[in-house]
ChimeraX commands (.cxc) that place a marker at each C-alpha (Angstrom):
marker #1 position 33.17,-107.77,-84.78 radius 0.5
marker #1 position 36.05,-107.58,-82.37 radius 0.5
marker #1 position 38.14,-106.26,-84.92 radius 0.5
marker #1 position 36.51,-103.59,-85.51 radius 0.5
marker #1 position 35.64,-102.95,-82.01 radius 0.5
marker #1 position 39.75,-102.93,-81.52 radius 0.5
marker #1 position 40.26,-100.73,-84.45 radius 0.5
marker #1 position 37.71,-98.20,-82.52 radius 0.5
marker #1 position 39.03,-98.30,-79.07 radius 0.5
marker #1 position 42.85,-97.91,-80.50 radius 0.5
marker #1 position 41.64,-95.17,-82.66 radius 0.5
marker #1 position 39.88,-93.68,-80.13 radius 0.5
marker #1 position 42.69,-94.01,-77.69 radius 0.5
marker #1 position 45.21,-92.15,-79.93 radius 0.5
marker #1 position 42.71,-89.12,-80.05 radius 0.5
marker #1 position 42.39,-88.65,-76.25 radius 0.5
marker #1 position 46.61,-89.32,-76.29 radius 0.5
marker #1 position 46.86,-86.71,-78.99 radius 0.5
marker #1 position 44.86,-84.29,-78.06 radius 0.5
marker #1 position 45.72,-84.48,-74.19 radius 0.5
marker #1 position 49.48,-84.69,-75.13 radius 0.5
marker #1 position 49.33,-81.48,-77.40 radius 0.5
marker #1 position 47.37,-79.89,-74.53 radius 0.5
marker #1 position 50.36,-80.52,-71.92 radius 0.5
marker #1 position 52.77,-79.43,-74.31 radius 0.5
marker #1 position 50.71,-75.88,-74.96 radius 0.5
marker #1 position 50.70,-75.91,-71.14 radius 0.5
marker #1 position 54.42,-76.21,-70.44 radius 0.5
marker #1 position 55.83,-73.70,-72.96 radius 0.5
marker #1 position 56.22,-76.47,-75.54 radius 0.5
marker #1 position 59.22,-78.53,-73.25 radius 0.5
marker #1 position 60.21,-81.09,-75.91 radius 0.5
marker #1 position 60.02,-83.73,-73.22 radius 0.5
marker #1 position 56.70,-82.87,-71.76 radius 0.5
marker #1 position 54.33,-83.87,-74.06 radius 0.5
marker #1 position 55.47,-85.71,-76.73 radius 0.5
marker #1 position 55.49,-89.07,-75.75 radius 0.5
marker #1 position 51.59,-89.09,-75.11 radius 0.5
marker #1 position 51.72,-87.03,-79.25 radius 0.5
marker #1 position 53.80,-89.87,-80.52 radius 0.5
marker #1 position 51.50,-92.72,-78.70 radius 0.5
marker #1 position 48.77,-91.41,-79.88 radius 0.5
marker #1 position 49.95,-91.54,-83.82 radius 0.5
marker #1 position 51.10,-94.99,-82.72 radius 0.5
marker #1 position 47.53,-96.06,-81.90 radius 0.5
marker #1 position 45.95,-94.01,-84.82 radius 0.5
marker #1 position 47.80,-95.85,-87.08 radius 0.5
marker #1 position 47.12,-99.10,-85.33 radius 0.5
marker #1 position 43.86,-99.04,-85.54 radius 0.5
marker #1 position 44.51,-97.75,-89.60 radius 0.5
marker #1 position 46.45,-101.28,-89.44 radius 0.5
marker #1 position 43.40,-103.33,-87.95 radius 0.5
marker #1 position 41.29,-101.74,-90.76 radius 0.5
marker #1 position 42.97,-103.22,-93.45 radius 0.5
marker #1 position 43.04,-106.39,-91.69 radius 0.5
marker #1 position 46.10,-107.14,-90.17 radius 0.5
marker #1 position 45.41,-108.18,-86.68 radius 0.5
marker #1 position 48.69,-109.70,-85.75 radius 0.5
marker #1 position 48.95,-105.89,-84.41 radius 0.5
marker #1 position 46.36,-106.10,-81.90 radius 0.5
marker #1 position 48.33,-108.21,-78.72 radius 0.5
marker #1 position 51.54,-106.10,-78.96 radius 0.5
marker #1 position 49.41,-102.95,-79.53 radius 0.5
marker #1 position 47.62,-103.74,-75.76 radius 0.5
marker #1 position 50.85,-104.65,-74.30 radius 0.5
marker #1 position 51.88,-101.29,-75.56 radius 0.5
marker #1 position 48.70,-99.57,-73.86 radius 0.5
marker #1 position 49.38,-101.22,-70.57 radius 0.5
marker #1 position 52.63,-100.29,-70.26 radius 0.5
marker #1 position 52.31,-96.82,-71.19 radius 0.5
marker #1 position 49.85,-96.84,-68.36 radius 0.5
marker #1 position 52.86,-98.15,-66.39 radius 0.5
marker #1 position 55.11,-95.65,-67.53 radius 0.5
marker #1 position 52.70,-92.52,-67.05 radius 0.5
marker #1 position 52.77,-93.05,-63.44 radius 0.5
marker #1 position 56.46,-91.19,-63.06 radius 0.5
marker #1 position 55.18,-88.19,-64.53 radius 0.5
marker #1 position 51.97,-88.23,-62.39 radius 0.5
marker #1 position 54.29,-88.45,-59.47 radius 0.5
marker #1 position 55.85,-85.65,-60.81 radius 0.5
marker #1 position 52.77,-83.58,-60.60 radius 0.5
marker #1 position 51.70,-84.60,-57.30 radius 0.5
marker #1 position 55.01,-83.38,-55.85 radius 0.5
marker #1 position 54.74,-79.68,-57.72 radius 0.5
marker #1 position 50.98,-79.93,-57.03 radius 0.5
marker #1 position 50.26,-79.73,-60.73 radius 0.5
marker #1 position 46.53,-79.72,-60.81 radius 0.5
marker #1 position 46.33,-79.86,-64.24 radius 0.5
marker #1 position 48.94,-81.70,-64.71 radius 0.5
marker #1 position 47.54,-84.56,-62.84 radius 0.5
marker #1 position 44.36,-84.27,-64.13 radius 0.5
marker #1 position 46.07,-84.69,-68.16 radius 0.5
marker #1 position 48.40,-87.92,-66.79 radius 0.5
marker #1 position 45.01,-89.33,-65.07 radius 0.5
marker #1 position 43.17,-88.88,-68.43 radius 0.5
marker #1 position 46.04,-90.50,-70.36 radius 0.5
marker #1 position 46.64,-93.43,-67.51 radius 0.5
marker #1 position 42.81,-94.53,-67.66 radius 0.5
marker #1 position 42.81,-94.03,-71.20 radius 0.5
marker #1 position 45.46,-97.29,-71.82 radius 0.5
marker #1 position 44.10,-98.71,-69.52 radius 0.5
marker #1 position 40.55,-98.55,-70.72 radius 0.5
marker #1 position 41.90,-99.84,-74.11 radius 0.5
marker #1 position 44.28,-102.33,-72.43 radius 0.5
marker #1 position 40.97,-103.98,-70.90 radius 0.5
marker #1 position 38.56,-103.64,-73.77 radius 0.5
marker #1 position 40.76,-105.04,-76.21 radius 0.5
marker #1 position 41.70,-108.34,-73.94 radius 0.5
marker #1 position 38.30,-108.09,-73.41 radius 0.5
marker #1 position 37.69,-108.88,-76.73 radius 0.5
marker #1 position 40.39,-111.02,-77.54 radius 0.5
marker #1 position 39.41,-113.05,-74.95 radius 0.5
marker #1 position 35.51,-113.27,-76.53 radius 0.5
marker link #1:1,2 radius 0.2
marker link #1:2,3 radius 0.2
marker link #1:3,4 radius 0.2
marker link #1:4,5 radius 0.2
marker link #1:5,6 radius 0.2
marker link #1:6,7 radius 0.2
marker link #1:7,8 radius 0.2
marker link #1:8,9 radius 0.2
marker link #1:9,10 radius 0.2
marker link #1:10,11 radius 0.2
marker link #1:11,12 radius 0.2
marker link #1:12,13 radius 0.2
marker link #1:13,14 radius 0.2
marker link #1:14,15 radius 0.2
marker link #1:15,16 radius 0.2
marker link #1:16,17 radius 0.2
marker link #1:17,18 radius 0.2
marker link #1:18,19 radius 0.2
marker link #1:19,20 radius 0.2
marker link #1:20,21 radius 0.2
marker link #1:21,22 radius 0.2
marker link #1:22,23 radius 0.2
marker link #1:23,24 radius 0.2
marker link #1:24,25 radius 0.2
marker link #1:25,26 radius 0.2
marker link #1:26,27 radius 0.2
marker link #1:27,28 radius 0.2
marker link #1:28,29 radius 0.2
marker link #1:29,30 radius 0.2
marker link #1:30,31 radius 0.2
marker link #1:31,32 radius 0.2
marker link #1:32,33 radius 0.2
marker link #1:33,34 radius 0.2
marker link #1:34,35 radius 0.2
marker link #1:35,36 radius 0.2
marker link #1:36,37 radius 0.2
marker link #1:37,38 radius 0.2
marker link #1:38,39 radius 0.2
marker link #1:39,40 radius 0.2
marker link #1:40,41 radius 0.2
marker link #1:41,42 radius 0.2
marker link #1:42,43 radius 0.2
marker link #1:43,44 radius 0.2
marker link #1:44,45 radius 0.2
marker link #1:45,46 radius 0.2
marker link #1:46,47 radius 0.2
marker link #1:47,48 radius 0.2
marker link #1:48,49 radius 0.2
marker link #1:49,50 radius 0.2
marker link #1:50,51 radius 0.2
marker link #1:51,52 radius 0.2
marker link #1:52,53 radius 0.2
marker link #1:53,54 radius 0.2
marker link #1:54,55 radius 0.2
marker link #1:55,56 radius 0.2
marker link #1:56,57 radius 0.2
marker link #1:57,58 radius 0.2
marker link #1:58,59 radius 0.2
marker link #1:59,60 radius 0.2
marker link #1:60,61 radius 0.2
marker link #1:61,62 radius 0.2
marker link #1:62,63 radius 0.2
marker link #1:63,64 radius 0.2
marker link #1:64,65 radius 0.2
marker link #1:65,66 radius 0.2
marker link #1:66,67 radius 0.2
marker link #1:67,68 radius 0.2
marker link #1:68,69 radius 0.2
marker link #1:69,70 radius 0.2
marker link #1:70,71 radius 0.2
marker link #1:71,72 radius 0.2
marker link #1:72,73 radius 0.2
marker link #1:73,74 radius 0.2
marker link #1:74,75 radius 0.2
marker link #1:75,76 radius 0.2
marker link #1:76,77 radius 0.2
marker link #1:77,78 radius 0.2
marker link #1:78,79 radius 0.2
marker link #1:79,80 radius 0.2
marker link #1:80,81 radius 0.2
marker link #1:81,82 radius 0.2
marker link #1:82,83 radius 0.2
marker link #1:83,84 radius 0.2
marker link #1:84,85 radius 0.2
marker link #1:85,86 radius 0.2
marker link #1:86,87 radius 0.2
marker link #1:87,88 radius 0.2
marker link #1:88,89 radius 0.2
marker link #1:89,90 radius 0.2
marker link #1:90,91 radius 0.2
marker link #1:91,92 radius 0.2
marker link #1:92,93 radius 0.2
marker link #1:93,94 radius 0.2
marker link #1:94,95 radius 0.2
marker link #1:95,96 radius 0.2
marker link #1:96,97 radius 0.2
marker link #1:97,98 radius 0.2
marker link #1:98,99 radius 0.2
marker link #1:99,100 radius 0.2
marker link #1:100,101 radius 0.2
marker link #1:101,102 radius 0.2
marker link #1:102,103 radius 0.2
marker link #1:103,104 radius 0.2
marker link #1:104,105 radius 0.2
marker link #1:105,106 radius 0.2
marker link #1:106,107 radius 0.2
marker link #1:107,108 radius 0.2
marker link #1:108,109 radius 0.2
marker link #1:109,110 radius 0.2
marker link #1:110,111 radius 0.2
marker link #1:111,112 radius 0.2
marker link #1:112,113 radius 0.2
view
């Protein structure tokens, strides 16, 4: 059960990382740097969770340490948008923060079970 619970939440992750991460690159006039590392995290975790389907779970421990540090790393670019006052901004690096971290917690949630 907790694999497929995994494969969900990483699967489910990448879409909110995707879709948030094309969003803020539509917003800022399709920067190179501005959205893609929440585009290319989100693939990551889509084909993670393609990964846990087919039953190799050796994935799953790096693929939370992964989540928790992109957490990590989000928070420079949410300082970013504090210091414009980037409404939006923060509002898409707050989505995408809570989002790994949400997965990072479910998933040693479930290791853990």
């Amino acid at each position: 059960m907790s694999r497929l619970a995994n494969q969900h939440i990483f699967f489910a992750n990448g879409i909110v990382l995707l879709v948030v991460g094309i969003a803020g690159f539509i917003a800022n006039n399709y920067v190179m740097h501005t959205g893609l590392t929440p585009v290319i995290s989100g693939f990551t975790f889509i084909l993670l969770s393609i990964l846990l389907k087919n039953g190799l779970n050796y994935f799953t421990k790096p693929a939370m340490i992964f989540a928790i540090l992109l957490a990590i790393a989000f928070f420079w670019p949410l300082l970013r948008n504090i210091e414009q006052s980037d409404i939006w901004g923060m509002t898409r690096i707050g989505i995408e923060i809570s989002s790994c971290l949400i997965t990072g917690y479910f998933v040693y949630k479930n290791i853990r079970a």
